[in-house]
N, C-alpha and C positions, 0 to 999 in steps of 0.2 A: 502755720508758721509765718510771721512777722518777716518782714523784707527786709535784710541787713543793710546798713546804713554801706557809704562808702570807706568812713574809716573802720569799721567792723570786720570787713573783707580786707583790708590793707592789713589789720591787727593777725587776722588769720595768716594771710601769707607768709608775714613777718615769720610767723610762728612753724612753718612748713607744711601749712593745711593746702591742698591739694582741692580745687573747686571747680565746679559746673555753675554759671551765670546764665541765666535767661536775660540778654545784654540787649532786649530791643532801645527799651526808652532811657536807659544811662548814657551822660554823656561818654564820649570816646572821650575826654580829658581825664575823666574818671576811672575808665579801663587801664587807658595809662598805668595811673600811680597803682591801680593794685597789680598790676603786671611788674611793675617797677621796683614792687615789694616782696616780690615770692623770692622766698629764700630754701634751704635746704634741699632741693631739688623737685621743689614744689610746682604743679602745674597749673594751668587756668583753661578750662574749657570753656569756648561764651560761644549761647547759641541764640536764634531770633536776630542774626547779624544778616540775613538775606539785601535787605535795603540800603545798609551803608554804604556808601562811596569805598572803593577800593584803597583807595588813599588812608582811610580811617582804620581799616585793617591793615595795612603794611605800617603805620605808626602804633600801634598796637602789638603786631608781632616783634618791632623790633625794638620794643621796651626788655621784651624778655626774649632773644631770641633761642630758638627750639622747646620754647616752654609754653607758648602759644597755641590753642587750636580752634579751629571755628568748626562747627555742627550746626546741621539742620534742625 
């Protein structure tokens, strides 16, 4: 399977597809807007987040907040 672009995942959410991201080497600007995008009670799981600055995950959670999870 081919790696979805960032607007493919924003398209998804839109849509209230429900996703798991392997989010090591995406920007956090990019998490954002698909966080930004989930609609119908859509969620985002991004895991491979061990390294990022804490700061990057709480602007991340609070694009969607309670819709948000991080995983090992």
């Amino acid at each position: 399977m081919q790696r979805k672009t960032t607007d493919q995942l924003c398209q998804l959410a839109r849509s209230g597809g429900s996703m798991v991201i392997y989010a090591d080497t995406r920007p956090t600007e990019d998490l954002i807007q698909i966080a930004l995008e989930l609609r119908h009670g859509a969620t985002l799981t991004l895991s491979g987040m061990a390294m990022r600055p804490v700061e990057d995950l709480c602007r991340i959670a609070d694009a969607a907040p309670g819709r948000v999870s991080f995983a090992s």
